[in-house]
N, C-alpha and C positions, 0 to 999 in steps of 0.2 A: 245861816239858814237861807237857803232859796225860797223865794217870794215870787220873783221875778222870770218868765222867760221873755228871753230876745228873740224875734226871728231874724233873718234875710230872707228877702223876697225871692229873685231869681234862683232857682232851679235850689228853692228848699221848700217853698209854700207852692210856687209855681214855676213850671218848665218854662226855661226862655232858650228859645234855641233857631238864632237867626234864619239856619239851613231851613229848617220848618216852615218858616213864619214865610219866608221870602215866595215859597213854594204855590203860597194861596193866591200871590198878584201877578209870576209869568212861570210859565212851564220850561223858558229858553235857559238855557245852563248858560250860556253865555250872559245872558240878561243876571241870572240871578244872582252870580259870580260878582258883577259890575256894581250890582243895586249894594249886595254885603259890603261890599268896601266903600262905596258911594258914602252908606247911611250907619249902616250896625260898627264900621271899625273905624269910623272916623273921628275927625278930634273931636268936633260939632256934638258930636255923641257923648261922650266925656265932658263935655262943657255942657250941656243940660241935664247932668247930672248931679255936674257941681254947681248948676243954677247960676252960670255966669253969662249965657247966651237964651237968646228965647226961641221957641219954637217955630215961628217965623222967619229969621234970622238966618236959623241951623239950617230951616229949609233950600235956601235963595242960594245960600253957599253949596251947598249937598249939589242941588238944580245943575250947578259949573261942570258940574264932573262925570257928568250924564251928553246925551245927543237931545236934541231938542226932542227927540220922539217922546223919550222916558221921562220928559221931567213933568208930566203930570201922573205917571207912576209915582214919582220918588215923593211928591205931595199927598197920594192915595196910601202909600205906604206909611207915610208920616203920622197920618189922619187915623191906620187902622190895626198898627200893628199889633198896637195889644188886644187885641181881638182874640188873637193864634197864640197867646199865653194861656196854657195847658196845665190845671192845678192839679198839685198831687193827691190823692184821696188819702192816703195812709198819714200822711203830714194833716190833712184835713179832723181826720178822725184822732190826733192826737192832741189838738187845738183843742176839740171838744172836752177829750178827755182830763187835757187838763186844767181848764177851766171848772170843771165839774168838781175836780177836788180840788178845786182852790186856789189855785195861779192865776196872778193876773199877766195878762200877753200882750208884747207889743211889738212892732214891726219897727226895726233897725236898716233900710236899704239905700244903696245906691243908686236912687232913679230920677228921672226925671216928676218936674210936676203933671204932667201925663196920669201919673197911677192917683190923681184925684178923679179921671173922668173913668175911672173902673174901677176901681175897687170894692165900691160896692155889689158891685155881678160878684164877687170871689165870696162865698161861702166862708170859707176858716178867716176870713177878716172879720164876721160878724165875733168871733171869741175874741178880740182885740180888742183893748181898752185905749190904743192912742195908735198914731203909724208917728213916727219920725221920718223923716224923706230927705236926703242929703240934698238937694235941692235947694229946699225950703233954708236951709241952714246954712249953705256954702260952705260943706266941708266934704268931704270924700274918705270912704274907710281906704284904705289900712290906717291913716292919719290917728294917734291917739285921741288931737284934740275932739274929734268926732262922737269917739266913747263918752268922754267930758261932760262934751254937751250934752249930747241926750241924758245923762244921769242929771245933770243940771237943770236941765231944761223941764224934765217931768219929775223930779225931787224923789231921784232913787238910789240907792245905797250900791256902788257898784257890787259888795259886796254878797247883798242878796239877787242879784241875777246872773243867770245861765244865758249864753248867747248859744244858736244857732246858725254857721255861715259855710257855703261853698267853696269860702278862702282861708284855706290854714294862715295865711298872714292875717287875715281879720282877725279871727281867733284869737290866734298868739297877741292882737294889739289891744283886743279886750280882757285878755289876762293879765295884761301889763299895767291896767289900769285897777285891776282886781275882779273880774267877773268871771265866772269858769264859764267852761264854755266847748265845746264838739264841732268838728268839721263834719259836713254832712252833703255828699257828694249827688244827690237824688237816687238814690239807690234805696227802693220803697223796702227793700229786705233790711237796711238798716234802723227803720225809722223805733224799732223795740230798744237797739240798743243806745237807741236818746233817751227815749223812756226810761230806761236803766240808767244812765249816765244820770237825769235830774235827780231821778229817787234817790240814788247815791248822795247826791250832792243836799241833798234838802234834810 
């Protein structure tokens, strides 16, 4: 029986979408093209995810790859991207609902420790009982041990939770541990048939 839902964060509770985000700090295509791969596809990026470098750190190196002009852009950006993190309403309004009858919700993401100095602005975090933050953990999904730990970590049955994520490999590695679970792409016209999928499963 479902007890449990898992979210992801990125572009299922909210929109991450580097193109966007870059748009609010230079209007230059050229600039913004430079800064995405500077910052958003870098390893640095990947590596404060997996909580192995600090934000500091990501920075000074990120700085390298820029002209001296930009590199207190590439610090401003650092400082406000999640800002232009864009939450879905319909994902919103399903948090609610499902807290309402009786789920308890918790956030499963690959992010950096950053998402401690917002989350609280994000509404459907308030129906959340815990965030696990791969960060904080030093582990990255697709990895099973990831799965592991969070059931470990917050003493839950993988077997009573439904996961939530934009990576059918996610998914598929949280079914491999016993969790069911839905790929859900931000596509707000899907969000009924989560709803459907949990009911099913519960």
């Amino acid at each position: 029986m479902i007890r449990n839902i898992v979210f992801d964060m990125g572009n299922v509770v909210l929109s991450y979408d580097p193109n966007y985000i870059i748009q609010h700090f230079t209007k230059e295509k050229d600039q913004q093209t430079l800064l995405i791969e500077a910052i958003f596809k870098s390893p640095e990026w990947l590596a404060l995810d997996e909580g192995t470098l600090s934000k500091e750190d990501a920075c000074t190196i990120m700085k390298r790859r820029v002209s001296p002009l930009l590199e207190p852009l590439v610090e401003k950006i650092m400082d406000e991207w999640y800002l232009y993190l864009t939450p879905f309403k319909d994902i919103t309004d399903l948090a609610r609902t499902l807290k309402k009858e009786g789920y308890v919700l918790y956030l499963l993401s690959n992010t950096s420790l950053s998402f401690f100095e917002y989350y609280e602005n994000v509404e459907a975090f308030a129906y959340f009982k815990d965030f696990y933050i791969s960060a904080k953990h030093l582990l990255l999904k697709p990895d099973p041990a990831i799965f592991k730990d969070f059931c470990e970590t917050l003493h839950l049955d993988a077997a009573e939770c439904f996961f939530i994520d934009d990576s059918q490999d996610n998914v598929n590695s949280a079914k491999g541990i016993g969790m069911q679970g839905i790929c859900f792409n931000g596509n707000q016209d899907d969000v009924q048939i989560i709803y459907e999928a949990i009911k099913k499963c519960s």
